[in-house]
N, C-alpha and C positions, 0 to 999 in steps of 0.2 A: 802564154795565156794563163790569170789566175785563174783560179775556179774556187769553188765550197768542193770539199770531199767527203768534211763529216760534218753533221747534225746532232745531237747527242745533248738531253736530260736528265739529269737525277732527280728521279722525282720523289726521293727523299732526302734529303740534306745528310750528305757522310756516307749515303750507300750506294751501291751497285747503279752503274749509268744505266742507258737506257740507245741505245744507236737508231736513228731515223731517217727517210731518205725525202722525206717534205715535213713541215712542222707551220704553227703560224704562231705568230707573235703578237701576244697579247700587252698589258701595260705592267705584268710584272717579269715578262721574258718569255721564252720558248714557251709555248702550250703546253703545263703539268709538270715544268723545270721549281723543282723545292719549292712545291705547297708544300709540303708533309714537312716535317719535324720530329725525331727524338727525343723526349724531353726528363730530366731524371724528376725526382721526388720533391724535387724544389721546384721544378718546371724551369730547370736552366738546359738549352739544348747539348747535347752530346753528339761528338765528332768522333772523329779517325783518332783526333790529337792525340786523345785520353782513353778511348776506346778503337786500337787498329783491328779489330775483330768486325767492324762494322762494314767494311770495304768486303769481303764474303756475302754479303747478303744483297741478293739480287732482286730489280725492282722492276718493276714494268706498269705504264699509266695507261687505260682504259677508261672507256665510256662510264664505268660504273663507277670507277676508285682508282686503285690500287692490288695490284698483285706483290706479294710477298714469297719469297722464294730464299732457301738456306735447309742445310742439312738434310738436303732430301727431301723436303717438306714444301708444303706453302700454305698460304693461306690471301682469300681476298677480303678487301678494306671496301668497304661503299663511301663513298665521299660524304662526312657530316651532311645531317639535315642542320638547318639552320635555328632550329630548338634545342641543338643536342650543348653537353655540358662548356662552358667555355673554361677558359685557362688563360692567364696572364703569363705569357712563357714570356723568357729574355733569350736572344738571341746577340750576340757583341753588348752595343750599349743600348738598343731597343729594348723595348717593352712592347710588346705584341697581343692581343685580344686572338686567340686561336682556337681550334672547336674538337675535342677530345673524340678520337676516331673510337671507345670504344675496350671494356678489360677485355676481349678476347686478342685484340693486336696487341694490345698490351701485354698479355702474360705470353703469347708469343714470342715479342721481342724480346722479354725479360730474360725469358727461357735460354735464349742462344746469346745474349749480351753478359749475360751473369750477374746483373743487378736489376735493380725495378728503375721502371720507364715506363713512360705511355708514349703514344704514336700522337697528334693533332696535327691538323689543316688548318692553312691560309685560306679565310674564305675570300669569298671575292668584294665583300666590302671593307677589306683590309686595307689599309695605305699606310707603307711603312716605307718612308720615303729615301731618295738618293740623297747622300749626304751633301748638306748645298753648297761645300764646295765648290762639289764637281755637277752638280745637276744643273742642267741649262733649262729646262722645262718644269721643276717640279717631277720629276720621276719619279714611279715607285718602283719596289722591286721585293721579289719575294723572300725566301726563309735564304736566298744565296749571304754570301760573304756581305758583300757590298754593292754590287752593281747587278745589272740583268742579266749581261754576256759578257764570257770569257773567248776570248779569239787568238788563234796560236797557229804559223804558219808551218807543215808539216817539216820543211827542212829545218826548221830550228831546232825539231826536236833529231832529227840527224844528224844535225852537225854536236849536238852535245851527246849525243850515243859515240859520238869517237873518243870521247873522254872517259866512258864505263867501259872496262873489259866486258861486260854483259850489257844489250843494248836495253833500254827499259820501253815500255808502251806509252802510246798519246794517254791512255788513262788515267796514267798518275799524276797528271794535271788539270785530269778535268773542264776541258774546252767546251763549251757548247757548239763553236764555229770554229772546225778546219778548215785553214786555206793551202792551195796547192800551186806548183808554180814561181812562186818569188823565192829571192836566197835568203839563205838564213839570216832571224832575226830582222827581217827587212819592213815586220809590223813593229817593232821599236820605233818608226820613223814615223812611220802613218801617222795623219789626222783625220782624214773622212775619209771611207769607201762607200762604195755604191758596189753593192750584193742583188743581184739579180735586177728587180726596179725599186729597192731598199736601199734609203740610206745611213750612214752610222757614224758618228763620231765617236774618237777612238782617244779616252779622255785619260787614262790612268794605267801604266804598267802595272802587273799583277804582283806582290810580291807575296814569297813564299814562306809557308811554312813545312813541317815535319811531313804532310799527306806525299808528299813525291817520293820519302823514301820506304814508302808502305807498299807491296807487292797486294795489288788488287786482286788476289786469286787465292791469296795464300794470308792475307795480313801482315806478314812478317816485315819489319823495317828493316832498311840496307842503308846502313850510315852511308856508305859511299856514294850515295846519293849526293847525299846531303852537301857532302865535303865537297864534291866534283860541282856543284852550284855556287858556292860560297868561292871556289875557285874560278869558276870562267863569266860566273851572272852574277857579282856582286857590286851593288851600286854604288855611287860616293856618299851614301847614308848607313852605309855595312848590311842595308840589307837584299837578299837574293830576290832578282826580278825572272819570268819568263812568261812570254803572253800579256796581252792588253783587255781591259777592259773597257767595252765597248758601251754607250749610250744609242736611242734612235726617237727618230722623227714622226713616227705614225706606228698603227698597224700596219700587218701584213704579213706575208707567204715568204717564205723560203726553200727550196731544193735542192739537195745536192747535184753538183752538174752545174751550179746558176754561175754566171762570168761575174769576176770581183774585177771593180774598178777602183784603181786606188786615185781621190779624186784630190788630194790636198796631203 
């Protein structure tokens, strides 16, 4: 039997997930999955890539905002009003209209990043669309990489922990949807599931960069990561794949526990 095991948002782009046991899906992905943004002094966003000190800082999305959490401290974000200052931030090859959360998050994150930055939100009349390649509807999707959902089935990432003498976490990959149950790598193959009464098309393997070999607890990178992917996930374009990105059909509900049908 497959199942969902994890649910899981970042609900700031390069920081600290978020693990959940129901969530509902909005048209830019998980409910409060990367609104937020880091943006430096140019308003270009900032990641793990170039800052792996970022993966430390813990996040949690609430009714109000945003909770910020790092070095003992925290501090809470209230969601932009829709007066508040806007920002032309770039994200990849976007250009994004987003809403300045505000100098107190800002000198916050400054503080534990070691550069200047300010925090903004995707509001919700954003549309920053899936690349129409791959988009069959016009999707949009928020401050993520490219797509809405990342999905990675838990034995894949077991069967490549036999390749590390130290085994690593589902984190370092960042999934929004674990599935449980099928063998490894057996979502390489998928085209649609059906997720509880959800359905998904499963349009684009994820490929990777440098965030997998960054220790989400500590920041430190572990090349042997890196090497051990380039050696067992390397595609015939030389780059390392693991997990799919997923597109869907409607809103709707998700829970951990929901039966995955793999229907195509």
């Amino acid at each position: 039997m497959l199942a969902l095991s994890e649910l899981n948002i970042y609900p700031v782009k390069s920081l600290g997930g978020q693990s959940l046991l129901q969530s509902t899906l909005d048209r830019f992905g998980l409910e409060g999955d990367r609104r937020w943004l880091v943006v430096d002094s140019d308003d270009q966003f900032l990641s793990q890539r170039e800052l792996p000190q970022m993966a430390t800082l813990q996040t949690q999305h609430d009714a109000n905002g945003l909770v910020l959490r790092g070095d003992g401290e925290q501090i809470g974000v209230a969601t932009p009003v829709a007066d508040a200052q806007q920002r032309q931030v770039r994200v990849w090859g976007d250009s994004v209209v987003a809403l300045d959360a505000g100098p107190d998050a800002a000198q916050w994150l400054s503080q534990r990043l070691g550069r200047d930055c300010r925090l903004v939100y995707m509001p919700d009349t954003c549309r920053r669309a899936v690349d129409p390649d791959y988009a069959r509807q016009g999707e949009t999707v928020s401050f993520a990489d490219g797509f809405p959902l990342l999905l990675i089935g838990s034995a894949s990432l077991e069967a490549f922990n036999r390749h590390l003498q130290a085994p690593i976490s589902m984190n370092r990959f960042r999934p929004n949807l674990v599935v449980s149950g099928a063998e490894p790598y057996a979502e390489d193959s998928w085209r649609r599931l059906r997720i509880g009464v959800m359905e998904f098309d499963l349009v684009k393997p994820c490929s990777r960069c440098v965030m997998p070999a960054i220790d989400q607890s500590s920041g430190r990178k572990q090349p042997e990561v890196l090497k051990a992917l380039a050696q067992h996930r390397r595609g015939a374009d030389r780059k390392t794949y693991f997990g799919q990105n997923l597109l869907y059909r409607q809103s709707g509900s998700l829970a951990v526990g929901d039966a995955v049908t793999v229907l195509e």
